[in-house]
N, C-alpha and C positions, 0 to 999 in steps of 0.2 A: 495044172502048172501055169497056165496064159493067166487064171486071175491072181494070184499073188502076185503074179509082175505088176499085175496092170495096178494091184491094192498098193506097189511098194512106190510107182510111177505117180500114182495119186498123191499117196503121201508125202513124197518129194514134193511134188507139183503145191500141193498143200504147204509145207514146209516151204516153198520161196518165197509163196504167197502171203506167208507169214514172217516173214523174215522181210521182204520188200514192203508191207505194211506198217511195219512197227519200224521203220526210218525214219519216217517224220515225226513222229513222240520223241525220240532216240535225241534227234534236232533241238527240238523245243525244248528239252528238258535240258538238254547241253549252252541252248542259247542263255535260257531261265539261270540257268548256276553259273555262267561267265559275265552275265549281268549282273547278278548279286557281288562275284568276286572284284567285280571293276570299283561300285557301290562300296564295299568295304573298303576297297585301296584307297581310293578317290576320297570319300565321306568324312567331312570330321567329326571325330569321337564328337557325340553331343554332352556340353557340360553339365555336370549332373550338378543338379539345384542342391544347395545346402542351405538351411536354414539356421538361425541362428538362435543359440541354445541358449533361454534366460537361467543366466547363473545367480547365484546367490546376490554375490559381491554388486553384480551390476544391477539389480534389485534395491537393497540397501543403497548404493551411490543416488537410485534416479529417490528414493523415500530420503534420503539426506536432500538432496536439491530442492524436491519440491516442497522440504521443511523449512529449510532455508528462502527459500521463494514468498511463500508465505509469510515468514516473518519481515523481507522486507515491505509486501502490501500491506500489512498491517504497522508498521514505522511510516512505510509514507500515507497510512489513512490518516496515524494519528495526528502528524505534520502538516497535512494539509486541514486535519480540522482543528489546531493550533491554532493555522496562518487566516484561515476565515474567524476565527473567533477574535483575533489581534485585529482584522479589517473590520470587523463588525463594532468593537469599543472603541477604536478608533473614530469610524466615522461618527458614534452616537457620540464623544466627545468632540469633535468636531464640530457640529452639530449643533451642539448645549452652545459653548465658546459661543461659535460666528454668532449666532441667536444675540447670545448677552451682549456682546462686540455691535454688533445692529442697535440693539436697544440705549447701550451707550453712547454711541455716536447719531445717533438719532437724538437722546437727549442733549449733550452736546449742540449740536448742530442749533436748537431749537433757542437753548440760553446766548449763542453766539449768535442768535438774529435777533432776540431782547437786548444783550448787548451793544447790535449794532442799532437799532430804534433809538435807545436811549442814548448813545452817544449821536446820533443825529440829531436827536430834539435837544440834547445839552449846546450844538456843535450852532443850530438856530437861534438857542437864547442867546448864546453868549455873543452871536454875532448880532443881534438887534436888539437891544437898547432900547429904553424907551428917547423919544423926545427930550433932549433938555437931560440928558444923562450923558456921563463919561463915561467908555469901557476903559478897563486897565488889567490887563490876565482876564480870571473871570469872574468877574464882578464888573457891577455900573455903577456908580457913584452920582449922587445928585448935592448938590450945594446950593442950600437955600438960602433968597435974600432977605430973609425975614428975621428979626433979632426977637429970639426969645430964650424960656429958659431949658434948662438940662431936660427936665422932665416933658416941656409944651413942645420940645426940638424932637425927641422920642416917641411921642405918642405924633405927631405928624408924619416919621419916617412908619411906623407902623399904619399908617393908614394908607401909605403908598403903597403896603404889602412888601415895604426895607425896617433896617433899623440902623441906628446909629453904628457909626463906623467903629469896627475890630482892627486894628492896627495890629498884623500878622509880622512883618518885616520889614525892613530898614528902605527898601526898595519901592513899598505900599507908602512909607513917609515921605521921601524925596515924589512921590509923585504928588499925594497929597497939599505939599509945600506949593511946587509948581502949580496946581489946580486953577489956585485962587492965591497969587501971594502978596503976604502981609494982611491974610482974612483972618479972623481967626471964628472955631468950629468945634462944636461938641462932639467929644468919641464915646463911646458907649463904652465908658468905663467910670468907675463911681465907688465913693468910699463906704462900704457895708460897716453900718452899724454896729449889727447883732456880730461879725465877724471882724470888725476891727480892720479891714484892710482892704488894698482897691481893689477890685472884681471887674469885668469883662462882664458885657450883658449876657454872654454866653456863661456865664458862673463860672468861669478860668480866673483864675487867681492872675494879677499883672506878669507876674516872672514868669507864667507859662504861657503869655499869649503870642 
């Protein structure tokens, strides 16, 4: 009878010991799930990732675009190789032109300094005269004291490197007159034969000289 008590005593005894051990798990597991339920309350819902779903339509839109895209690269290639091909003839025209323009005016240039030579050297004759010569416009006149005829008065002026006077205008006579007045002076003017009429030693007929 003493040991069944003592077996039932044990068992109790055992029984507390079991029951006062399994407290602090009992704890921990209660701490662990008031921690979680705080977590849940407290926590925000995490946003769930959607990803975005290629549809037909927006497929087609971005193959429309970057059709479109293309064709404008290809309008502004051919624009821009237009606009170099218009700069490119351009400048070789440009180019030709100044060139000739150069060469023009260079030739130019070259007959306006012959020009100006020979109006200087006219600008020297005219202004020196020999000795014993009259200027009047341009020409110099010499009046010789020597009395001979049409022909000996001619071939004299020609040796001087002149000839007998051409009576051009009414202006050339009155000075003429003045020269020497009341002299009187062979003109190089003469009645042709073969032509029946008076000539100019320059072979101008009188009415056009």
């Amino acid at each position: 009878m003493v040991w069944p008590a003592m077996t039932n005593i044990c068992t109790a005894a055992q029984g507390t010991e079991e029951t006062a051990l399994m407290e602090p798990e009992e704890q921990i597991y209660v701490n662990i799930q008031e921690v979680g339920d705080y977590r849940a309350k407290h926590q925000r819902p995490r946003e769930t990732e959607t990803k975005p779903v290629r549809t037909d339509a927006v497929a087609r839109e971005e193959t429309e675009t970057w059709s479109l895209l293309k064709v404008a690269a290809v309008c502004l290639a051919l624009l821009c190789f237009l606009l170099l091909t218009t700069v490119i003839g351009v400048s070789v025209l440009y180019d030709r032109d100044f060139n000739q323009l150069s060469r023009d005016l260079s030739n130019q240039t070259a007959e306006k300094d012959q020009l100006l030579v020979r109006y200087q050297n006219l600008t020297k004759k005219i202004g020196t005269c020999p000795d014993g010569w009259t200027q009047f416009g341009c020409s110099c006149y010499f009046l010789s004291t020597a009395t001979n005829t049409w022909s000996s008065s001619r071939q004299a002026c020609l040796m001087k490197g002149a000839d007998l006077v051409i009576i051009d205008s009414k202006r050339e006579m009155v000075f003429l007159n003045k020269l020497k007045a009341h002299w009187k002076f062979w003109m190089g003017l003469s009645n042709s034969p073969i032509q029946r009429k008076w000539v100019w030693t320059d072979g101008r007929s009188l009415g056009t000289a």
